[in-house]
PQR file with spaces between the fields and no chain letter, atoms N, CA, C, O and H, PARSE charges and radii, in Angstrom:
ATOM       1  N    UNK     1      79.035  125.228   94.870 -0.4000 1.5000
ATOM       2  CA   UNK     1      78.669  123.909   94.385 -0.0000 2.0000
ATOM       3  C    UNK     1      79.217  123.658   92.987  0.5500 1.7000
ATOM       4  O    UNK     1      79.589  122.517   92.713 -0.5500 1.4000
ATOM       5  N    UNK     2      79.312  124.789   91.931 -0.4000 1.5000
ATOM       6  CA   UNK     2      79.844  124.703   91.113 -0.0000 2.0000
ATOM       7  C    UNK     2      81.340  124.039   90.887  0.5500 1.7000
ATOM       8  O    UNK     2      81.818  123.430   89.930 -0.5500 1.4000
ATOM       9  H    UNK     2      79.010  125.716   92.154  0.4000 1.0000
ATOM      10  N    UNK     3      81.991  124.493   92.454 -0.4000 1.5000
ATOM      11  CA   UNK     3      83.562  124.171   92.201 -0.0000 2.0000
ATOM      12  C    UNK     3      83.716  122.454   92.352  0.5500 1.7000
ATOM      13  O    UNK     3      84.405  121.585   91.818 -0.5500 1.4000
ATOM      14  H    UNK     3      81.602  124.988   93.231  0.4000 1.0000
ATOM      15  N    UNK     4      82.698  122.510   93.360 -0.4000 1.5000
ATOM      16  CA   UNK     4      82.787  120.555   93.635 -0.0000 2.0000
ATOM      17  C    UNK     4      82.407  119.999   91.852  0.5500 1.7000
ATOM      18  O    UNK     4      83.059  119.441   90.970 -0.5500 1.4000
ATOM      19  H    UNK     4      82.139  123.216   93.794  0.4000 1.0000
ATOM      20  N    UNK     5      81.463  120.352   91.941 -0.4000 1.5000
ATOM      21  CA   UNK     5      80.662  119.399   90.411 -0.0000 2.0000
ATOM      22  C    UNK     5      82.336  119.198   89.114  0.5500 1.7000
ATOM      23  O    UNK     5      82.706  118.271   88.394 -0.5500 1.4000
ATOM      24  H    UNK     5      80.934  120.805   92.658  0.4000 1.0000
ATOM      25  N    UNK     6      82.913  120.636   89.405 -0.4000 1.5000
ATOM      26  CA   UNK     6      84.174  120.847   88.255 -0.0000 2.0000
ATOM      27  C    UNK     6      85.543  119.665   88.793  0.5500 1.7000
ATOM      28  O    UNK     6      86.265  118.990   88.060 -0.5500 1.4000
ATOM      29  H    UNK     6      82.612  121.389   89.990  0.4000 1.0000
ATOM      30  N    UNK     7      85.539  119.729   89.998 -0.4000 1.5000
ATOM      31  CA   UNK     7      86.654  119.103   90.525 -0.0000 2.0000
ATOM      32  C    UNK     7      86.086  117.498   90.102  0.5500 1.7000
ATOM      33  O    UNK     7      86.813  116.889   89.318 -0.5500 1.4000
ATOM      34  H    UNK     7      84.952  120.277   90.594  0.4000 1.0000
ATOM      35  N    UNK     8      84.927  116.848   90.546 -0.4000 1.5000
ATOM      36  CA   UNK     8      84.394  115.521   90.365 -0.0000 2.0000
ATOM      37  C    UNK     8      84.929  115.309   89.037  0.5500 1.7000
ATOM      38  O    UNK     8      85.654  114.357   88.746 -0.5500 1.4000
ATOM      39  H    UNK     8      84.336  117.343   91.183  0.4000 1.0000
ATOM      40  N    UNK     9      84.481  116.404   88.071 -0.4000 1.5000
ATOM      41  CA   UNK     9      84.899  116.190   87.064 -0.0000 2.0000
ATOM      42  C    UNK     9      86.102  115.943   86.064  0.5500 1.7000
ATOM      43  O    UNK     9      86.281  115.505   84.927 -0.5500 1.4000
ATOM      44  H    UNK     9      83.892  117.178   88.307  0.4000 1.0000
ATOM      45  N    UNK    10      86.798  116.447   87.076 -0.4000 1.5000
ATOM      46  CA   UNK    10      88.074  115.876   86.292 -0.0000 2.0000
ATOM      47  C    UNK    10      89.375  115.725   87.090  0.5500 1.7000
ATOM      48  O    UNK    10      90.576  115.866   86.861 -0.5500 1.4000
ATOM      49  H    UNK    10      86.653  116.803   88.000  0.4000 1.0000
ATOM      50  N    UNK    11      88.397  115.280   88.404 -0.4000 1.5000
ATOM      51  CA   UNK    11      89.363  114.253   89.313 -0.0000 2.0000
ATOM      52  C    UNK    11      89.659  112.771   88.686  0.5500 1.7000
ATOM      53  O    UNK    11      90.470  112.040   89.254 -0.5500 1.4000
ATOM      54  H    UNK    11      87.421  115.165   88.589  0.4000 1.0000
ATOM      55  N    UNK    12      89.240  112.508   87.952 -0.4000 1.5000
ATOM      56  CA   UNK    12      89.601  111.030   87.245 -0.0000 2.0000
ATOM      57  C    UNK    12      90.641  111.587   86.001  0.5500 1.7000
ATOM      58  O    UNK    12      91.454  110.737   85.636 -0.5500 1.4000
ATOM      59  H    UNK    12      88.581  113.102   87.491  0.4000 1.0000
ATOM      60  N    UNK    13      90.694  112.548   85.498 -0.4000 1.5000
ATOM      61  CA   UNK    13      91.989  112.847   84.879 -0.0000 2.0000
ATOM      62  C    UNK    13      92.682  113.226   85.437  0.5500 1.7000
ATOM      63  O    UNK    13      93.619  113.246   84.640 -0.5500 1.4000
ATOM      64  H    UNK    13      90.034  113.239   85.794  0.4000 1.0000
ATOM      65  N    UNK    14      93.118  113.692   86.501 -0.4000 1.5000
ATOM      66  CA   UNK    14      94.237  113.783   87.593 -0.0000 2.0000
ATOM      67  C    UNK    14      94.871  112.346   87.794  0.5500 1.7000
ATOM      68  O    UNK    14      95.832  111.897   87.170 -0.5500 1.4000
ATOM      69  H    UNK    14      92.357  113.675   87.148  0.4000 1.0000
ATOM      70  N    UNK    15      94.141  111.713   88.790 -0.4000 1.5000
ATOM      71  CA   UNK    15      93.780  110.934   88.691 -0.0000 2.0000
ATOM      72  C    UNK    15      94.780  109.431   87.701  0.5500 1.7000
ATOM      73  O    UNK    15      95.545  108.525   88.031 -0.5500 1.4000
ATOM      74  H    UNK    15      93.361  112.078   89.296  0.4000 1.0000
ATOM      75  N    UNK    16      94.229  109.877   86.559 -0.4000 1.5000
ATOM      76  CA   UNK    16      94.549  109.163   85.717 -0.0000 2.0000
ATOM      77  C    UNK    16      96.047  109.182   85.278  0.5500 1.7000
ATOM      78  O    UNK    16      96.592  108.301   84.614 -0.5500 1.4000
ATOM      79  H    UNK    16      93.607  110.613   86.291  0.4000 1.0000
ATOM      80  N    UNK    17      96.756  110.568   85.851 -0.4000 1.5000
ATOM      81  CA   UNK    17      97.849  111.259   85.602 -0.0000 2.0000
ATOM      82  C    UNK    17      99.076  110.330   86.617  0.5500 1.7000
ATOM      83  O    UNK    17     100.254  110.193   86.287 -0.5500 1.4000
ATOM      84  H    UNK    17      96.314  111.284   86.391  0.4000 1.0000
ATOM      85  N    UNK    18      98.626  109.926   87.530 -0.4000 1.5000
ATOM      86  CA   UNK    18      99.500  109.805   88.663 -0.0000 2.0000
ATOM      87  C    UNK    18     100.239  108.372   87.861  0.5500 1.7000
ATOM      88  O    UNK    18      99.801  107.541   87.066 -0.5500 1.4000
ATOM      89  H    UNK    18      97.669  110.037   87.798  0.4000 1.0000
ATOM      90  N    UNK    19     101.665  108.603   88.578 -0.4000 1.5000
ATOM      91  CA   UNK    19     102.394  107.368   88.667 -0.0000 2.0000
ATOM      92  C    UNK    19     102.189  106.079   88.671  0.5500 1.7000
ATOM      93  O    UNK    19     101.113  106.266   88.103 -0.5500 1.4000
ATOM      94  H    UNK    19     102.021  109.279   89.224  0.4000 1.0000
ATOM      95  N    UNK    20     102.221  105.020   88.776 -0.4000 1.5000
ATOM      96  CA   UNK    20     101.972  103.709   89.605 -0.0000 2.0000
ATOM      97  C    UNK    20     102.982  103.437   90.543  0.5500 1.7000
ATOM      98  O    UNK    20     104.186  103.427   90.290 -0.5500 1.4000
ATOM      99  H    UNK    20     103.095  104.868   89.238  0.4000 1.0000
ATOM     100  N    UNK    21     102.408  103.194   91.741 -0.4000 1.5000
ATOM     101  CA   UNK    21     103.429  103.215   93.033 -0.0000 2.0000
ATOM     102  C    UNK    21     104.356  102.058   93.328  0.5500 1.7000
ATOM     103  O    UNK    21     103.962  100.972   93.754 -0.5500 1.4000
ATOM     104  H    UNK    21     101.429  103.202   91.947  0.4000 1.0000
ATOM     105  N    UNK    22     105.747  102.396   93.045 -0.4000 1.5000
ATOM     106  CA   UNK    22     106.397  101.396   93.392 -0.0000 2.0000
ATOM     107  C    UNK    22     107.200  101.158   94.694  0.5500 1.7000
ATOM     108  O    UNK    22     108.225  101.762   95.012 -0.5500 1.4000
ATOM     109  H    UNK    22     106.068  103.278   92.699  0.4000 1.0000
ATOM     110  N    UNK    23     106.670  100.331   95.292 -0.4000 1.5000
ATOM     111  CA   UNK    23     107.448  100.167   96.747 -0.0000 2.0000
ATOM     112  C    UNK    23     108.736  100.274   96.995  0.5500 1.7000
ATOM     113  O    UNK    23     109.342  100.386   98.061 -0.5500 1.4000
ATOM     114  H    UNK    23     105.838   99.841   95.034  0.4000 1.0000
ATOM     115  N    UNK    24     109.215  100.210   95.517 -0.4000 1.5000
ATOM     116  CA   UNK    24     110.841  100.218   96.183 -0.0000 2.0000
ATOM     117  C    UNK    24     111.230  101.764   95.995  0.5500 1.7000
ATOM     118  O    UNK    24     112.319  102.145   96.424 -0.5500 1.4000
ATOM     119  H    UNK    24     108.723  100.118   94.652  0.4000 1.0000
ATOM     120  N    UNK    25     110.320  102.698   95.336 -0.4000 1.5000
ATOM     121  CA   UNK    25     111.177  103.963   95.178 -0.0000 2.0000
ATOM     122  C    UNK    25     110.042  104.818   96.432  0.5500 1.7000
ATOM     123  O    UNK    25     109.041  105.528   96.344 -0.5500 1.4000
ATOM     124  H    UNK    25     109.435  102.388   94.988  0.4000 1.0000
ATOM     125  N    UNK    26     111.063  104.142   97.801 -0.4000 1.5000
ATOM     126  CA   UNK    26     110.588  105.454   98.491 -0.0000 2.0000
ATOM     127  C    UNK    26     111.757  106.701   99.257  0.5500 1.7000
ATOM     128  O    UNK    26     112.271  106.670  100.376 -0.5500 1.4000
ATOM     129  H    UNK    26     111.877  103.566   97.873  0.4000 1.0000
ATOM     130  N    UNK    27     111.868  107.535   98.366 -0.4000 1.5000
ATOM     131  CA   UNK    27     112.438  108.391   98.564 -0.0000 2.0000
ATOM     132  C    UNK    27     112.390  109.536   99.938  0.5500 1.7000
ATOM     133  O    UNK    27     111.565  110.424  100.152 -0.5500 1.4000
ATOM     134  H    UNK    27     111.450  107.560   97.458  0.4000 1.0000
ATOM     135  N    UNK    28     113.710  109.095  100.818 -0.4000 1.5000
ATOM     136  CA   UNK    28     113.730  110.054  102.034 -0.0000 2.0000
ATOM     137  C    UNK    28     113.384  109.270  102.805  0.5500 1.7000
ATOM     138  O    UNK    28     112.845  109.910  103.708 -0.5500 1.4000
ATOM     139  H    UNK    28     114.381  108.374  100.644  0.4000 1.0000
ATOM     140  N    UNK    29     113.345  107.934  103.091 -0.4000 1.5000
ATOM     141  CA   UNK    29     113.359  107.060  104.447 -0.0000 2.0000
ATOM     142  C    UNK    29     114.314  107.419  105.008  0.5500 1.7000
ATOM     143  O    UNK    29     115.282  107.870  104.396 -0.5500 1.4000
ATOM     144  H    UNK    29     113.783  107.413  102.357  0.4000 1.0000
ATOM     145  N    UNK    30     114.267  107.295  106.433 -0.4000 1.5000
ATOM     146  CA   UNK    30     115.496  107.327  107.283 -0.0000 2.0000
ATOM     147  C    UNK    30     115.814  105.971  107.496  0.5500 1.7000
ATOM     148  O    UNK    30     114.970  105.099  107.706 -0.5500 1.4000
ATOM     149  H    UNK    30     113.481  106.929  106.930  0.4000 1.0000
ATOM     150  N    UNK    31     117.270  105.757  107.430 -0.4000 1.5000
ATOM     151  CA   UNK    31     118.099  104.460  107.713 -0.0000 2.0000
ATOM     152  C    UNK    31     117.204  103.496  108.867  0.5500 1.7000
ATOM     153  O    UNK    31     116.669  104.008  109.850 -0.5500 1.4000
ATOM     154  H    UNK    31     117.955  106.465  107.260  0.4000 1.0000
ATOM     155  N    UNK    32     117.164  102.453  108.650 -0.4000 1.5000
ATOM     156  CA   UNK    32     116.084  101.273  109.636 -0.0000 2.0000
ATOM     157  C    UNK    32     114.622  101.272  109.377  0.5500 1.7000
ATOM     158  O    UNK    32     113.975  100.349  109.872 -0.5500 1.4000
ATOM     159  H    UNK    32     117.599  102.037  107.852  0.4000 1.0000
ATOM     160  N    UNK    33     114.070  102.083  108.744 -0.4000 1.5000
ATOM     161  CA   UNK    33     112.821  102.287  108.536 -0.0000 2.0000
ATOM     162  C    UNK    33     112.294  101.146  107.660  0.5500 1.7000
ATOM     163  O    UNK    33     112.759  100.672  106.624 -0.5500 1.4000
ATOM     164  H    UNK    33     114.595  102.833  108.342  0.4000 1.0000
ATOM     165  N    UNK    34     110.716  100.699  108.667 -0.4000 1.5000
ATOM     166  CA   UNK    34     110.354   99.442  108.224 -0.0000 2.0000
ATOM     167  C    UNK    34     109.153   99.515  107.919  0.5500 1.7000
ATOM     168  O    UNK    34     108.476  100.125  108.747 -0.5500 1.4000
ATOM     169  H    UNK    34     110.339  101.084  109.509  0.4000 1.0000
ATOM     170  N    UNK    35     108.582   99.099  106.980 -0.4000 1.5000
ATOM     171  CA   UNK    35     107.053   99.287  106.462 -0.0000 2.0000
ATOM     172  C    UNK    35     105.939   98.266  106.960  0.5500 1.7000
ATOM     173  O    UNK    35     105.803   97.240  106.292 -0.5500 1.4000
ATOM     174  H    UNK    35     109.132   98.604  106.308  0.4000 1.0000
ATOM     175  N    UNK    36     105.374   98.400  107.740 -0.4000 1.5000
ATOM     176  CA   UNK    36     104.198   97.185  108.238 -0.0000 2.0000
ATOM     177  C    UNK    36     102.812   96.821  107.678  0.5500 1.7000
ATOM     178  O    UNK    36     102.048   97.711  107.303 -0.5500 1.4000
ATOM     179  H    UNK    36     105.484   99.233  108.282  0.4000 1.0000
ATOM     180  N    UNK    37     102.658   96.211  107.650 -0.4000 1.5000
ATOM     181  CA   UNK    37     101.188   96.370  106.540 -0.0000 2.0000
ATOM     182  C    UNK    37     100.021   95.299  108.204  0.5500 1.7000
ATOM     183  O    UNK    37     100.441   94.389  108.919 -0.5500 1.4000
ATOM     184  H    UNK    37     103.279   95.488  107.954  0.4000 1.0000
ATOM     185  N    UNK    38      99.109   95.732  108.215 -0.4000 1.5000
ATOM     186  CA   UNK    38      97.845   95.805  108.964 -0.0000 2.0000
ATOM     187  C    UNK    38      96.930   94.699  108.426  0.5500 1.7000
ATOM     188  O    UNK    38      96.455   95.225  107.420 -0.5500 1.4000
ATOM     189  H    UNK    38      98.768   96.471  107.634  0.4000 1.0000
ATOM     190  N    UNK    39      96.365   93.357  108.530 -0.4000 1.5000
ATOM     191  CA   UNK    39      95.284   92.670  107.589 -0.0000 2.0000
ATOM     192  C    UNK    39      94.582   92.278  108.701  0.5500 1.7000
ATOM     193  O    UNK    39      94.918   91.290  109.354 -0.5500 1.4000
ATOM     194  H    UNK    39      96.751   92.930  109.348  0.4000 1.0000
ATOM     195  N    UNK    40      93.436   93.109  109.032 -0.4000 1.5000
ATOM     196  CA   UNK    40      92.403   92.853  109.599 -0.0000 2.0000
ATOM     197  C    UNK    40      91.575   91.997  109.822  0.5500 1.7000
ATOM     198  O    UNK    40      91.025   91.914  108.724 -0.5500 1.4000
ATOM     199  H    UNK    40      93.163   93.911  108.501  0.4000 1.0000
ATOM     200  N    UNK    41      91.133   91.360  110.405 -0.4000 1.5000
ATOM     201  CA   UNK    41      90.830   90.012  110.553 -0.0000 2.0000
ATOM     202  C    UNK    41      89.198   90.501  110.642  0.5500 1.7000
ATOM     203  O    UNK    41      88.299   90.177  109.866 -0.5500 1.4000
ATOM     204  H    UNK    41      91.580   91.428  111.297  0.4000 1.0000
ATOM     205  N    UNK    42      89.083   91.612  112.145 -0.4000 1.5000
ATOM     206  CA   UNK    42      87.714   91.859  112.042 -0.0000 2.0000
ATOM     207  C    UNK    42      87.787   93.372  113.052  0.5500 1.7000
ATOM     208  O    UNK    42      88.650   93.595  113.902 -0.5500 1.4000
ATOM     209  H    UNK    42      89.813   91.875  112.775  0.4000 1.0000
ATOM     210  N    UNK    43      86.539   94.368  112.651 -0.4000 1.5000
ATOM     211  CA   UNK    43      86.726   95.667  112.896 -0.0000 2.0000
ATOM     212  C    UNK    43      85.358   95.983  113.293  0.5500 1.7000
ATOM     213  O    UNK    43      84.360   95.429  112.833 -0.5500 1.4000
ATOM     214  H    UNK    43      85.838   94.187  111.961  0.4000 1.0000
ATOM     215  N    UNK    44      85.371   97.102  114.360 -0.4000 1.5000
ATOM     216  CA   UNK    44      84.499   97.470  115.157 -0.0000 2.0000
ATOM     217  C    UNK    44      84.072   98.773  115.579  0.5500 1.7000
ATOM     218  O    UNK    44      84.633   99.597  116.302 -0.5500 1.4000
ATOM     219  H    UNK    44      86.182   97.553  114.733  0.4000 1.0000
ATOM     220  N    UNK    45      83.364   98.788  115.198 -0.4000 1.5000
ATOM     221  CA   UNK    45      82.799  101.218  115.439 -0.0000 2.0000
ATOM     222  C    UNK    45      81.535  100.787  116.405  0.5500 1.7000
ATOM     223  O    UNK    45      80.817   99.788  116.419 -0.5500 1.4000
ATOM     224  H    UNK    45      82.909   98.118  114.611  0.4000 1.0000
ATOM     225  N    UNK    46      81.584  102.038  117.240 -0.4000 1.5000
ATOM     226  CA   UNK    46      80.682  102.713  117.812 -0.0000 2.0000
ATOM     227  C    UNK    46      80.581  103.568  116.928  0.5500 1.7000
ATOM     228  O    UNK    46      81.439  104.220  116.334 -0.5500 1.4000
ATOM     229  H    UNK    46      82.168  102.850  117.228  0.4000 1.0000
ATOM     230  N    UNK    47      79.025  103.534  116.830 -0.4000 1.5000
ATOM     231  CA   UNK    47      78.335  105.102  116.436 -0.0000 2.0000
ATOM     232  C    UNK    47      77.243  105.571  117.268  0.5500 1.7000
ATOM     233  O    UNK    47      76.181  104.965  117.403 -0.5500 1.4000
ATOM     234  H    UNK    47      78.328  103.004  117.313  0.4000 1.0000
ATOM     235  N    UNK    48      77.647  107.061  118.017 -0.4000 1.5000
ATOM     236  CA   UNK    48      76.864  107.162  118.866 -0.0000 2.0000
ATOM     237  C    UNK    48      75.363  107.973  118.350  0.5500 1.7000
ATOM     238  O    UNK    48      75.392  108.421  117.204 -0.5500 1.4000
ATOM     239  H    UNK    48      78.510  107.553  117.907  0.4000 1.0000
ATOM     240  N    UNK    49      74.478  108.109  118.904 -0.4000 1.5000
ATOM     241  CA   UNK    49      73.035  108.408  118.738 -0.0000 2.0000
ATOM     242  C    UNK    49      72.909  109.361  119.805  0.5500 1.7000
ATOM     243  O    UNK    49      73.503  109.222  120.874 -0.5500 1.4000
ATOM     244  H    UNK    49      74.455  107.745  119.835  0.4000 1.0000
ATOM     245  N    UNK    50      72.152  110.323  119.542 -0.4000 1.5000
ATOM     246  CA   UNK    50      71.455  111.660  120.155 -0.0000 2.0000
ATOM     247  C    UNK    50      71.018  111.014  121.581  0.5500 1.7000
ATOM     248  O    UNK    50      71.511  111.265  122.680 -0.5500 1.4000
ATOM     249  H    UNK    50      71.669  110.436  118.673  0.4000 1.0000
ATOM     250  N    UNK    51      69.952  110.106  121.270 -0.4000 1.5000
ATOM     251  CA   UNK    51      68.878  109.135  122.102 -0.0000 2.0000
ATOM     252  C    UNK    51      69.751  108.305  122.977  0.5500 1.7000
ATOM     253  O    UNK    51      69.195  107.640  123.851 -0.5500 1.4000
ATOM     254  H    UNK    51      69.551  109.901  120.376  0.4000 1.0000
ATOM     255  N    UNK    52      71.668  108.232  122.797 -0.4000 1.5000
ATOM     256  CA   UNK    52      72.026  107.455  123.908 -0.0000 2.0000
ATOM     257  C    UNK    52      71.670  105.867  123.591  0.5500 1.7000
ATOM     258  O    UNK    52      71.855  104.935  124.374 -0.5500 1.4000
ATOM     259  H    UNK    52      72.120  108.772  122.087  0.4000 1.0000
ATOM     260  N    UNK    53      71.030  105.767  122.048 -0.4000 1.5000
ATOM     261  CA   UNK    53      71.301  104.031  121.631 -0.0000 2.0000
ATOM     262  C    UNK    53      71.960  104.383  120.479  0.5500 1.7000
ATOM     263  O    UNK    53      71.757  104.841  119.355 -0.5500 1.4000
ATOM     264  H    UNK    53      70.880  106.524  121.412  0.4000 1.0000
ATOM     265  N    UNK    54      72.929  103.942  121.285 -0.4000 1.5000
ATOM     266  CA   UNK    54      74.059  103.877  120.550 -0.0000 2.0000
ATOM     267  C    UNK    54      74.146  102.044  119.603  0.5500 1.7000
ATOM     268  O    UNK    54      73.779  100.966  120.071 -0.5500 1.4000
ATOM     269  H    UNK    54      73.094  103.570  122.198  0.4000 1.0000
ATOM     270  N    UNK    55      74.766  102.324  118.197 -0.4000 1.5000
ATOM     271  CA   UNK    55      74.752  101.009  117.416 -0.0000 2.0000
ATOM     272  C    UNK    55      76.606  100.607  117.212  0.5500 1.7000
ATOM     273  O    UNK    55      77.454  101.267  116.613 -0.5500 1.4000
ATOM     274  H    UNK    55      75.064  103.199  117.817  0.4000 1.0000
ATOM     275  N    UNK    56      76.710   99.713  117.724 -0.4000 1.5000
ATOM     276  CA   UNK    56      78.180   98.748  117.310 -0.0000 2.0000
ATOM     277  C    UNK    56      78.259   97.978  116.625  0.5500 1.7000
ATOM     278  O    UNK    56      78.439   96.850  117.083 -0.5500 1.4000
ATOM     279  H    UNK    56      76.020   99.177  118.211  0.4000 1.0000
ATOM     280  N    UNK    57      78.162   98.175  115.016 -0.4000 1.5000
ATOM     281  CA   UNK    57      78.390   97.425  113.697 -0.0000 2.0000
ATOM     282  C    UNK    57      79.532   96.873  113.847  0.5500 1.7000
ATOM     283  O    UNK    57      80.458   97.682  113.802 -0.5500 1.4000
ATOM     284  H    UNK    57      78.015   99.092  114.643  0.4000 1.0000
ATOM     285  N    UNK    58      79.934   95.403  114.068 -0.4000 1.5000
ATOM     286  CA   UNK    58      81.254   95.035  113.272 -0.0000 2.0000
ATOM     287  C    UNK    58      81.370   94.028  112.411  0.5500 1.7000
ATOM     288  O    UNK    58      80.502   93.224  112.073 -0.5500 1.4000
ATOM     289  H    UNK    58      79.181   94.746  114.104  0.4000 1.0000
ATOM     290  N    UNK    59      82.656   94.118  112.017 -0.4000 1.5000
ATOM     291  CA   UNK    59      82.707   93.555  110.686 -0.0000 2.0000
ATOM     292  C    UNK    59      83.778   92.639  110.552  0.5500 1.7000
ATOM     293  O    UNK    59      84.935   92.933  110.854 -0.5500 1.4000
ATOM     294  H    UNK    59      83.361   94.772  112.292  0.4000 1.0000
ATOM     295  N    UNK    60      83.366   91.337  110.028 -0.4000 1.5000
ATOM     296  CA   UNK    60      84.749   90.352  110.107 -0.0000 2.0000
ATOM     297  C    UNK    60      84.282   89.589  109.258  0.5500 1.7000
ATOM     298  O    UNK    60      83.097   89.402  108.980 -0.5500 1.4000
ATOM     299  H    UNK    60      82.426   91.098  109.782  0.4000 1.0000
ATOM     300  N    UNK    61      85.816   88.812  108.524 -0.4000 1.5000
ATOM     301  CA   UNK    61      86.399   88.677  107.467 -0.0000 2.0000
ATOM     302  C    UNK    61      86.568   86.532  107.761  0.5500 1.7000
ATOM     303  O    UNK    61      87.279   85.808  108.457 -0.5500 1.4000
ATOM     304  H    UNK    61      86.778   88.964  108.749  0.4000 1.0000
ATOM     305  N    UNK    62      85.651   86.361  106.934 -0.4000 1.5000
ATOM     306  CA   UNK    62      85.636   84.774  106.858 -0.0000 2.0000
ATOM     307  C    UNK    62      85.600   84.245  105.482  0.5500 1.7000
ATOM     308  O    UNK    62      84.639   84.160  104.718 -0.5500 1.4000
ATOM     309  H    UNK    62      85.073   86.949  106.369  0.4000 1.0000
ATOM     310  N    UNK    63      87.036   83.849  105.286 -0.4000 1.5000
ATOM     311  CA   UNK    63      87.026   82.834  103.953 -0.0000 2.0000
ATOM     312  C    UNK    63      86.832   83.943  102.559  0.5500 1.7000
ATOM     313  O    UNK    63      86.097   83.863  101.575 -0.5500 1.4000
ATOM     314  H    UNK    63      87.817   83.918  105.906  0.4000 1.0000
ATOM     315  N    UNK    64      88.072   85.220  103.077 -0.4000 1.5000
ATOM     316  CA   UNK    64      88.185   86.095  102.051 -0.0000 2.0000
ATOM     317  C    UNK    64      87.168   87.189  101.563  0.5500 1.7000
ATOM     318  O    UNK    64      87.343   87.998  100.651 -0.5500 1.4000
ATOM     319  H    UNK    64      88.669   85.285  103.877  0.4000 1.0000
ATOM     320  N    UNK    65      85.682   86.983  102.651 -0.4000 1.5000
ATOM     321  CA   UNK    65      84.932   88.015  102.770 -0.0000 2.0000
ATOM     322  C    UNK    65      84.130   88.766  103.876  0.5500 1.7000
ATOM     323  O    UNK    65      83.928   88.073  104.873 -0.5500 1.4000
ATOM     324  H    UNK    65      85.540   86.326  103.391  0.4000 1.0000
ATOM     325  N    UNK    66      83.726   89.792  103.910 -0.4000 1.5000
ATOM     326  CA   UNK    66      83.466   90.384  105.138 -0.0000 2.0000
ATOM     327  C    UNK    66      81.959   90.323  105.286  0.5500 1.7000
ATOM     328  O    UNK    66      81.142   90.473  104.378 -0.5500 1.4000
ATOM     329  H    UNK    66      83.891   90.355  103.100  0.4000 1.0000
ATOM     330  N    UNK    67      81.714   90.083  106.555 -0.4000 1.5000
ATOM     331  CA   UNK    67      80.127   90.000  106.919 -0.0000 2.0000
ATOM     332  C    UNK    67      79.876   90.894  107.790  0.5500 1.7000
ATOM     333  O    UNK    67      80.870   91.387  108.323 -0.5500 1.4000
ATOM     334  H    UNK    67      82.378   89.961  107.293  0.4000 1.0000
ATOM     335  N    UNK    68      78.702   91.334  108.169 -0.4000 1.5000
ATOM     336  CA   UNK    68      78.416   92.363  109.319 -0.0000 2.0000
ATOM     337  C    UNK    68      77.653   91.792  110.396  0.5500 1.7000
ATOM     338  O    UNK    68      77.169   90.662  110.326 -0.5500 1.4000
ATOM     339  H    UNK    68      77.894   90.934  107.736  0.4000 1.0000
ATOM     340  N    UNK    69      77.560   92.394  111.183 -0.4000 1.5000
ATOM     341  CA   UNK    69      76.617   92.190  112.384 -0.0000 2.0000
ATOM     342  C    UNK    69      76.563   93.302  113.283  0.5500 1.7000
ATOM     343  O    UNK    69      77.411   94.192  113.214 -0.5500 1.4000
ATOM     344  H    UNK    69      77.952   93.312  111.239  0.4000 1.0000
ATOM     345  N    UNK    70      75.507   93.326  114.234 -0.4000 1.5000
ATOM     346  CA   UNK    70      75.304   94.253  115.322 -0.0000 2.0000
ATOM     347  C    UNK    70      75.733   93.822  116.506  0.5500 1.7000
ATOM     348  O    UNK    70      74.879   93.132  117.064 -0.5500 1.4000
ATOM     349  H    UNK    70      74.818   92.603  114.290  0.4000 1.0000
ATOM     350  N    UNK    71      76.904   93.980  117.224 -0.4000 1.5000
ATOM     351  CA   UNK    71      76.734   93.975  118.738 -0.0000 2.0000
ATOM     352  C    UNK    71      76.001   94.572  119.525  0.5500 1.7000
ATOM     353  O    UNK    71      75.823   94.203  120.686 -0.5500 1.4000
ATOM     354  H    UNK    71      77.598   94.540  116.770  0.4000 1.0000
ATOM     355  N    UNK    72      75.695   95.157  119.221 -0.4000 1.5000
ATOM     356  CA   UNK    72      74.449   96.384  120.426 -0.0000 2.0000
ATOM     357  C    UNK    72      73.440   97.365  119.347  0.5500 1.7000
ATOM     358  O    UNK    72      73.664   97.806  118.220 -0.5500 1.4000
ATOM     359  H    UNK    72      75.840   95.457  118.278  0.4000 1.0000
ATOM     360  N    UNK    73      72.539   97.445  120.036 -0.4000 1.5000
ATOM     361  CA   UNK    73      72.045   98.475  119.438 -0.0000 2.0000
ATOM     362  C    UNK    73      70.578   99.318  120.647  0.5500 1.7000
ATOM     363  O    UNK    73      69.969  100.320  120.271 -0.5500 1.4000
ATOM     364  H    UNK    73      72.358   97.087  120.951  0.4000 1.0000
């Protein structure tokens, strides 16, 4: 437990160390390689339960923010 508490600790100076990522320096693409980016509109988990009630939280994105709800539970 000691090693976690040390790492927390000065994972924000690591951390703090890194680069800022620039999209254009990506080094070692192969020729045609295309970058896609994903914007979710709205997202959906099962989480299953011991008991077989199972809960389906999802989550969707109206007017730049996300709301929740239950489909099942």
């Amino acid at each position: 437990m000691a090693d976690l508490r040390q790492l927390r600790r000065e994972l924000p100076f690591f951390a703090g160390d890194l680069p800022a990522f620039d999209p254009a320096d990506r080094p070692g693409e192969p020729p045609g390689w295309t970058l896609h980016t994903v914007r979710a509109e709205s997202v959906e988990f099962r989480q299953g339960d011991r008991d077989r009630k199972h809960t389906r939280p999802a989550y969707r994105r109206a007017a730049g923010h996300w709301t929740k709800e239950l489909l099942w539970t």
